[in-house]
C-alpha atoms as an extended CHARMM CRD file, in Angstrom:
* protein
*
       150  EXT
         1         1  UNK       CA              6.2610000000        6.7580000000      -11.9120000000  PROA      1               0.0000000000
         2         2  UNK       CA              5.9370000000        8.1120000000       -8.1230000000  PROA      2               0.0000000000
         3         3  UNK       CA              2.4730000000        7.0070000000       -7.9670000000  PROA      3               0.0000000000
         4         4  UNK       CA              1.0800000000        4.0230000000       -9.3590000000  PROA      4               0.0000000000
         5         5  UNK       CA             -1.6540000000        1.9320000000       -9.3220000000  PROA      5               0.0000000000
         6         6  UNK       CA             -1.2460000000       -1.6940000000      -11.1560000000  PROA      6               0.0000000000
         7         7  UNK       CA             -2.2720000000       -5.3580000000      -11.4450000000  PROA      7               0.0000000000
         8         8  UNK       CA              1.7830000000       -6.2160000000      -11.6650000000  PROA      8               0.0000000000
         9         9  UNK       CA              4.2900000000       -7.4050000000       -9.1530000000  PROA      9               0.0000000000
        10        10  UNK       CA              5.2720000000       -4.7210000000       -7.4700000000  PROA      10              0.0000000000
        11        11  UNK       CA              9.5520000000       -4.4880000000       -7.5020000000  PROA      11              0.0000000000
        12        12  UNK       CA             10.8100000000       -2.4050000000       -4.6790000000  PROA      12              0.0000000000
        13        13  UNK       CA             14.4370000000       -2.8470000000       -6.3000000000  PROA      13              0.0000000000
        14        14  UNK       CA             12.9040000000       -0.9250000000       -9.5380000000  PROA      14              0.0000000000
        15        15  UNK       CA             11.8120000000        1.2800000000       -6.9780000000  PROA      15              0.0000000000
        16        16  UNK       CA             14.8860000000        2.3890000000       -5.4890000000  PROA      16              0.0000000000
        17        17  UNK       CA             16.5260000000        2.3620000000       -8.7110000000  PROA      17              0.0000000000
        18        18  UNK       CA             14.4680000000        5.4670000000      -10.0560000000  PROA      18              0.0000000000
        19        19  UNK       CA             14.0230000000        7.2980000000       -6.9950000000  PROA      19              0.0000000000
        20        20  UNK       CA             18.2980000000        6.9740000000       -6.2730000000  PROA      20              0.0000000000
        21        21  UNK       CA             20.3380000000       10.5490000000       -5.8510000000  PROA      21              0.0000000000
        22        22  UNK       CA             23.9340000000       11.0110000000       -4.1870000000  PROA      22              0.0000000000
        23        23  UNK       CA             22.3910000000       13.3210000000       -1.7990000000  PROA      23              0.0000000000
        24        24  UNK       CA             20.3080000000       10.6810000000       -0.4230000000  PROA      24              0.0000000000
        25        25  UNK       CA             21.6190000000        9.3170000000        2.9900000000  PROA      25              0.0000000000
        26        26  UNK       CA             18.1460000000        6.7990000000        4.0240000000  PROA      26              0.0000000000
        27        27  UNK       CA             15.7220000000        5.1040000000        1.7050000000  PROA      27              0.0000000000
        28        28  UNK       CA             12.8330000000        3.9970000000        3.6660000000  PROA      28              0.0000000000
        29        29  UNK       CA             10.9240000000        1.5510000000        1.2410000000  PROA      29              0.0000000000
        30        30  UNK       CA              7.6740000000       -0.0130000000        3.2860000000  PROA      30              0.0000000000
        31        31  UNK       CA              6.5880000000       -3.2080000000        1.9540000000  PROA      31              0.0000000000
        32        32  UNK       CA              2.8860000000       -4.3670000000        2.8350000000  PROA      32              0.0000000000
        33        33  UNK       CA              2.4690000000       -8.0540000000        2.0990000000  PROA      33              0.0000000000
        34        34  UNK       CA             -0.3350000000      -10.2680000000        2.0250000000  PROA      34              0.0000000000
        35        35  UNK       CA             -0.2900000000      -11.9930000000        5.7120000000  PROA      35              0.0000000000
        36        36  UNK       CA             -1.6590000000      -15.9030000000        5.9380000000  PROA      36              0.0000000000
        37        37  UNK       CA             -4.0880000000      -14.7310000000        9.2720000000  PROA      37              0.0000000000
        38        38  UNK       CA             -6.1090000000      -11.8610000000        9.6520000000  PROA      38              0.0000000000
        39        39  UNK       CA             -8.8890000000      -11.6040000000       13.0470000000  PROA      39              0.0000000000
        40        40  UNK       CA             -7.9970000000      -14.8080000000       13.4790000000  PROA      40              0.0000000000
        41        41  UNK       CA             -9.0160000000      -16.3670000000       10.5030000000  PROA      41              0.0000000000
        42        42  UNK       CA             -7.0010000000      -17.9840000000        7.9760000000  PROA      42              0.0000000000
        43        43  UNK       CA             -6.7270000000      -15.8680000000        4.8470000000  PROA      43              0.0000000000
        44        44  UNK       CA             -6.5610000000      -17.5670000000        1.3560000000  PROA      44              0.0000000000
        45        45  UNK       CA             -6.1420000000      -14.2280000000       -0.9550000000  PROA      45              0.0000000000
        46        46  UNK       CA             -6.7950000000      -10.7160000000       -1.3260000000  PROA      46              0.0000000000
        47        47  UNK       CA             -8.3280000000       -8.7310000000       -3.6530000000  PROA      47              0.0000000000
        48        48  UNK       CA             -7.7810000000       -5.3080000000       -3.7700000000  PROA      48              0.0000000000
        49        49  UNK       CA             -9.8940000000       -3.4650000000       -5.9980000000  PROA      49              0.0000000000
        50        50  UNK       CA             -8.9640000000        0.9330000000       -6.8320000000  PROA      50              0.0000000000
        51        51  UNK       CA            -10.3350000000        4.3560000000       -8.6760000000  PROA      51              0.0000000000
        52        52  UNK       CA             -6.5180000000        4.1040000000      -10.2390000000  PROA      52              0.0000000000
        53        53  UNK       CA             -7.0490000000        8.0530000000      -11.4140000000  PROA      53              0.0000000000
        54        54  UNK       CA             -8.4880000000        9.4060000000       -8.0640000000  PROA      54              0.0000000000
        55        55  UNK       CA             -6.0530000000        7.0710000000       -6.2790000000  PROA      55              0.0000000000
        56        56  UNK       CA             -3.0010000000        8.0120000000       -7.9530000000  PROA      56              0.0000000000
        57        57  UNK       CA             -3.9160000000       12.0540000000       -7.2360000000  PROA      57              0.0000000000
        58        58  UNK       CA             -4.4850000000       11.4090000000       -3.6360000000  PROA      58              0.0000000000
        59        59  UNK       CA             -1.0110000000        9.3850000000       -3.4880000000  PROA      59              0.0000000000
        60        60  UNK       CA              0.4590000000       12.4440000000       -5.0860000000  PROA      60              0.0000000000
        61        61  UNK       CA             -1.3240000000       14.9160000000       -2.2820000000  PROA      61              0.0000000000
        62        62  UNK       CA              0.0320000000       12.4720000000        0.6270000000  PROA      62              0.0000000000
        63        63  UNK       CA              3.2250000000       13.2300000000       -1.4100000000  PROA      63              0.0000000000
        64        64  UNK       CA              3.0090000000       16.7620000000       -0.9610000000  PROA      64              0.0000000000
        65        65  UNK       CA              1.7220000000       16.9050000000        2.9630000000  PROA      65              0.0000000000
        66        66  UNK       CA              4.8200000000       14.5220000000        3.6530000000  PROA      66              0.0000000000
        67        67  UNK       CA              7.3600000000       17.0760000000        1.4500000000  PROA      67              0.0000000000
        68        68  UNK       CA              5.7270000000       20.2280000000        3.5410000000  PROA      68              0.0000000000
        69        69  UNK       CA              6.0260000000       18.2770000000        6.6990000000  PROA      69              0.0000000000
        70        70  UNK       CA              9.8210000000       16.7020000000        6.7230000000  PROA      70              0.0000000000
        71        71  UNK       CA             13.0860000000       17.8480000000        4.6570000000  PROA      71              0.0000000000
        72        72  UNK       CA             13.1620000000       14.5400000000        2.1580000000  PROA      72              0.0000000000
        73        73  UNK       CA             14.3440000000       14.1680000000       -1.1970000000  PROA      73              0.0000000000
        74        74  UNK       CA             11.4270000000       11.7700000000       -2.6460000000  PROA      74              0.0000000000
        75        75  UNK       CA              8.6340000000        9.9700000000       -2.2750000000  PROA      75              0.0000000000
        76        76  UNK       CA              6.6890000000        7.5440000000       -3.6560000000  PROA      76              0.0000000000
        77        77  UNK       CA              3.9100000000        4.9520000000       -3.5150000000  PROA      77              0.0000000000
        78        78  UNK       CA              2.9610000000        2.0380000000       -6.0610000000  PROA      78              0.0000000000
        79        79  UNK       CA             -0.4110000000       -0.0150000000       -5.0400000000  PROA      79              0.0000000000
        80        80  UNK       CA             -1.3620000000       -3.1010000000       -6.7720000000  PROA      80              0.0000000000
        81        81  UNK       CA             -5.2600000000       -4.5060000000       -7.6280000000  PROA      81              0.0000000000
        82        82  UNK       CA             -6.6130000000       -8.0220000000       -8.5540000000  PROA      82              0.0000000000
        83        83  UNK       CA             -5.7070000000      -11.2010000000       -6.2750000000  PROA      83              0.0000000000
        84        84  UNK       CA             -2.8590000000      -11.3600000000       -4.1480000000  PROA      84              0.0000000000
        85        85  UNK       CA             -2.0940000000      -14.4500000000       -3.0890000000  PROA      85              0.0000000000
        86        86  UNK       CA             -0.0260000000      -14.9700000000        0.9320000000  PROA      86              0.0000000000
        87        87  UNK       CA              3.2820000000      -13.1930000000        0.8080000000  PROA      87              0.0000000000
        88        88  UNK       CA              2.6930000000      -11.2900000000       -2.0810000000  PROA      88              0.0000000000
        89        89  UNK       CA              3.6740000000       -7.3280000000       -2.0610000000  PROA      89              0.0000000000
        90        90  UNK       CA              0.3160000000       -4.8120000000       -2.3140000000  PROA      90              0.0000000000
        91        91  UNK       CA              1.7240000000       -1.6240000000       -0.9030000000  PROA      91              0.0000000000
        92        92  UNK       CA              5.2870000000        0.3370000000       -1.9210000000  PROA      92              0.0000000000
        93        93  UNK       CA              6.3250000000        3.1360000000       -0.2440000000  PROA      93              0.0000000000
        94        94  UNK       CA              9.6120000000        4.8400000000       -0.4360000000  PROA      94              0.0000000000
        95        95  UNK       CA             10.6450000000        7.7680000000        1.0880000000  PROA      95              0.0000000000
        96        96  UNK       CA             14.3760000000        8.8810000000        0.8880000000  PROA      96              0.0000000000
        97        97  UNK       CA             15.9630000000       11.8150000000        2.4610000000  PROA      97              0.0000000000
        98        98  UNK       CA             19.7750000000       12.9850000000        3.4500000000  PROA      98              0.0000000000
        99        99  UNK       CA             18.9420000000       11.9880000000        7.0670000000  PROA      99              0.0000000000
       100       100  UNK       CA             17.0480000000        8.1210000000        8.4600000000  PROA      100             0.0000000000
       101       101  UNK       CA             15.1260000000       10.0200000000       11.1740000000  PROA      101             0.0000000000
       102       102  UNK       CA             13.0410000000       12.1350000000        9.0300000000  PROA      102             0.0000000000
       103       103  UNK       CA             12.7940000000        9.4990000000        6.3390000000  PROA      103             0.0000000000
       104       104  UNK       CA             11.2740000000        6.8660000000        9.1120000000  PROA      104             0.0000000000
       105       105  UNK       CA              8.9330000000        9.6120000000       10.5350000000  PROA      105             0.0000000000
       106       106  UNK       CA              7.7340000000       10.4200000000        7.0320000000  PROA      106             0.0000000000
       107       107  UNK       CA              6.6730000000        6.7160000000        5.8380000000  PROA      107             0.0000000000
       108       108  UNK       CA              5.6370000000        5.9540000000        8.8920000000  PROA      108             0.0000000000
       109       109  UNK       CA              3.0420000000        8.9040000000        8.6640000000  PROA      109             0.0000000000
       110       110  UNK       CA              2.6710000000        7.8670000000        5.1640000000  PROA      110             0.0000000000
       111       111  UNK       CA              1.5520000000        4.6310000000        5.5390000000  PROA      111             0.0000000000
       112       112  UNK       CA             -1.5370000000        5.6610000000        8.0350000000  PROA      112             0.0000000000
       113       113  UNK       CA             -2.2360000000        7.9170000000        5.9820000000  PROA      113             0.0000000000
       114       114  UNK       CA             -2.6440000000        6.0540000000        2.7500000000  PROA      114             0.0000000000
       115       115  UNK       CA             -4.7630000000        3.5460000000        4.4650000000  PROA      115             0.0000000000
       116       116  UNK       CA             -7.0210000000        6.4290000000        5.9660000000  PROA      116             0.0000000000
       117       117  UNK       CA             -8.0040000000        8.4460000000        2.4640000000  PROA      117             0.0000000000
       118       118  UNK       CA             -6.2860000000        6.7280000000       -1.1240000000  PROA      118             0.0000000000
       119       119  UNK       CA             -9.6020000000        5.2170000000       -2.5380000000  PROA      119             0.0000000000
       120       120  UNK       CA             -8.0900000000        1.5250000000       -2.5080000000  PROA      120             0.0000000000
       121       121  UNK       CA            -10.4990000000       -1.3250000000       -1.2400000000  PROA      121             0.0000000000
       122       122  UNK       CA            -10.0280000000       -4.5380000000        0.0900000000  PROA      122             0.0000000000
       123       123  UNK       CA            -11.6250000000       -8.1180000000        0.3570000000  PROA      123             0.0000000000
       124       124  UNK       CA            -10.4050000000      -10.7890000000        2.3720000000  PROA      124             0.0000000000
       125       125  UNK       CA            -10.9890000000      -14.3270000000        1.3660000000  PROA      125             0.0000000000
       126       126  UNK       CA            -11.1270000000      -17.2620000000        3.7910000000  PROA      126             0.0000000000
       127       127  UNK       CA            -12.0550000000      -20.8360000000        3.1340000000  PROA      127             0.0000000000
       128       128  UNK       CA            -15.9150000000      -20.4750000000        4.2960000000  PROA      128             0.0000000000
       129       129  UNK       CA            -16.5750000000      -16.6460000000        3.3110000000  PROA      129             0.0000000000
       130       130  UNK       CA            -15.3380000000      -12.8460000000        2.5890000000  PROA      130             0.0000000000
       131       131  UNK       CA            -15.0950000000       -9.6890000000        3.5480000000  PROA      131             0.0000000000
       132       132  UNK       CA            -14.4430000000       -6.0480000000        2.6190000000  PROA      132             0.0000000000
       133       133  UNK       CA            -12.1360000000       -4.2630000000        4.6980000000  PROA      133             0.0000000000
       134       134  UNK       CA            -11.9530000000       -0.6770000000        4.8490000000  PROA      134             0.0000000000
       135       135  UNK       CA             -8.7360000000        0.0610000000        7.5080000000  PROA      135             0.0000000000
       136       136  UNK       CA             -8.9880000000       -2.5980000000       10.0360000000  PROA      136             0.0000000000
       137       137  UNK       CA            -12.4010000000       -2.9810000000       10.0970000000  PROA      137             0.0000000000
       138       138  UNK       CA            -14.6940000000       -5.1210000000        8.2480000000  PROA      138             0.0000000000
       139       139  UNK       CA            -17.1060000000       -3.4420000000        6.3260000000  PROA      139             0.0000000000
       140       140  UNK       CA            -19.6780000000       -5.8770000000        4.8790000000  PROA      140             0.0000000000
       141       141  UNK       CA            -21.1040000000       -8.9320000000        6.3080000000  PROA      141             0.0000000000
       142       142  UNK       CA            -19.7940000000      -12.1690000000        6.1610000000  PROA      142             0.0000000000
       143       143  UNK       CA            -20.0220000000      -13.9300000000        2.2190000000  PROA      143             0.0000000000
       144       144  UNK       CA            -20.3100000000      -17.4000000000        2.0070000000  PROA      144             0.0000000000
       145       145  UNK       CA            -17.7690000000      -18.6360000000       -0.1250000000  PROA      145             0.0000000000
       146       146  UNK       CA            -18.3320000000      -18.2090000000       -3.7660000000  PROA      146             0.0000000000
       147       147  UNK       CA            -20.2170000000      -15.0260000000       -2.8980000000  PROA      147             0.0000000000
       148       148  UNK       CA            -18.7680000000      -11.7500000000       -4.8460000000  PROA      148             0.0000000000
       149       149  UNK       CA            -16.1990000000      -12.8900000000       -7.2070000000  PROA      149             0.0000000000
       150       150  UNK       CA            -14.4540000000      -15.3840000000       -4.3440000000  PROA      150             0.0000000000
């Protein structure tokens, strides 16, 4: 349940709800959401494509370099796959801890991190092409529409 990789709506309330303890004093949840522009082009959907077994164990070793790192009580991260559409959720993370300082450090960290080394990929759609996107950086050339699945 701490790491997850799905084709479901992700549910940052169902979230919260398993990872809640009395000795938590911050939840940190990070929600990364399908933006309408991206390099100033107008995005029409994502689609995020993932190892789900390799990804899930290198969630789990982010987990541990953020529990050696800061004093928090959890963490977790749930990544979804297939198309996203604009202003749907494809990244979860929640960190919780008895203090907010630690717990904003921690995702904050987190979130690079995941980006940098979980075996997720990404293709941007736009109305006259594609892209895969590894980071912030485009990866492949340009893909006329109706190229690769878009």
């Amino acid at each position: 349940m701490h790491y997850r990789v799905t084709d479901e709506a992700l549910d940052p309330r169902e979230l919260e709800r398993f990872l809640d303890k009395p000795e938590n004093g911050a939840v940190i949840n990070f929600q990364g959401v399908v933006r309408r522009q991206s390099r100033g082009r107008i995005v029409d959907y994502l689609e995020y494509d993932a190892y789900a077994p390799m990804a899930t164990k290198v969630m789990a070793q982010i987990g541990e370099e953020v529990k050696a790192r800061w004093p928090i009580t959890d963490f977790a991260v749930w990544h979804r796959t297939g198309r996203l559409e604009v202003g749907e959720t494809s990244l979860l993370v929640l960190v919780t801890s008895p203090h907010r300082k630690e717990a904003f450090e921690a995702c904050a960290w987190a979130v690079d991190r995941i980006k940098e080394i979980v075996p997720v990929w990404k293709r941007e759609v736009w109305d006259d092409g594609s892209s895969w996107v590894e980071g912030d950086t485009l990866v492949s050339q340009r893909e006329p529409a109706g190229a690769a699945g878009g």
